[in-house]
C-alpha positions in Angstrom: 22.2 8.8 49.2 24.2 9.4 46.0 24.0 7.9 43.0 24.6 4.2 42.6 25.3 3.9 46.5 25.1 1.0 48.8 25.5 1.9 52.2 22.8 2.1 54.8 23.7 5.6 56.1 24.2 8.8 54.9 27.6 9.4 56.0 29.3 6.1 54.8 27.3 7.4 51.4 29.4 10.9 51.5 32.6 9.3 53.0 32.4 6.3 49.9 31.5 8.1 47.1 33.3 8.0 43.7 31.9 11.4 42.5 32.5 13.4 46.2 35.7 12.1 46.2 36.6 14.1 43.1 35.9 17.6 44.2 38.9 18.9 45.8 38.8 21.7 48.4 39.7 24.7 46.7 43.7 25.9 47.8 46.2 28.3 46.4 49.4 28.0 47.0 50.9 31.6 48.2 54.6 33.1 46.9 55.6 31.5 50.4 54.9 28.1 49.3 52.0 28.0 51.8 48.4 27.0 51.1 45.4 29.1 51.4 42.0 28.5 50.6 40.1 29.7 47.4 37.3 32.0 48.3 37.2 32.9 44.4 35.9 29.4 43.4 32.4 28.4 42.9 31.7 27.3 46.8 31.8 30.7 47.6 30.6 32.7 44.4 27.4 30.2 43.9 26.5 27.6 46.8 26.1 30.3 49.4 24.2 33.5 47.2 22.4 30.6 45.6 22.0 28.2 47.8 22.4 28.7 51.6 20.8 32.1 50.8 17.6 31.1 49.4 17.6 28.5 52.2 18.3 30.8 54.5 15.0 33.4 52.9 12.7 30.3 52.8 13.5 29.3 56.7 13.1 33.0 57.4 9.4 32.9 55.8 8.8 30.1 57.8 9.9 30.9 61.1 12.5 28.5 61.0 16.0 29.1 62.8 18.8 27.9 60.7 22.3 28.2 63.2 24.1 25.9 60.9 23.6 27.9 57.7 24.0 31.5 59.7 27.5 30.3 60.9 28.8 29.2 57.6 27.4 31.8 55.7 29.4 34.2 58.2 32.4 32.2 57.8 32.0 32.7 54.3 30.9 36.8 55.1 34.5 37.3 57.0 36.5 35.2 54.9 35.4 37.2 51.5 35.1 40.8 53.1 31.0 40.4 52.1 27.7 41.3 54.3 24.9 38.4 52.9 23.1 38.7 56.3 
């Protein structure tokens, strides 16, 4: 649960929280006036080489299949023109 939270589940603790609420998903806005997202910002350049990574090398140490991390970190792989895995 997150700090200072008084919900019984997990998922009314993500969807209530005062501090998740502030992080914004990462957009551009192209010359077109449309919006793209920001595979530049931090989600991208730190979470996943130091976070879903390592998770992803401890599971692999321990036999463990991970299909949720392998698909984002793919998604990530295509959307940045990177190989991780």
């Amino acid at each position: 649960f997150t700090h200072e939270s008084c919900n019984e589940s997990i998922r009314e603790s993500f969807q209530e929280s005062k501090q998740l609420s502030k992080i914004k998903t990462p957009c551009l806005q192209t010359d077109d006036g449309k919006w793209k997202l920001n595979t530049d910002c931090r989600f991208f350049t730190d979470d996943i080489p130091y976070g879903l990574l390592i998770a992803k090398w401890i599971a692999i140490q321990l036999d463990i299949e991970t299909p949720f991390i392998d698909e984002v970190i793919e998604w990530a792989q295509d959307l940045r023109g990177e190989k991780f895995i």
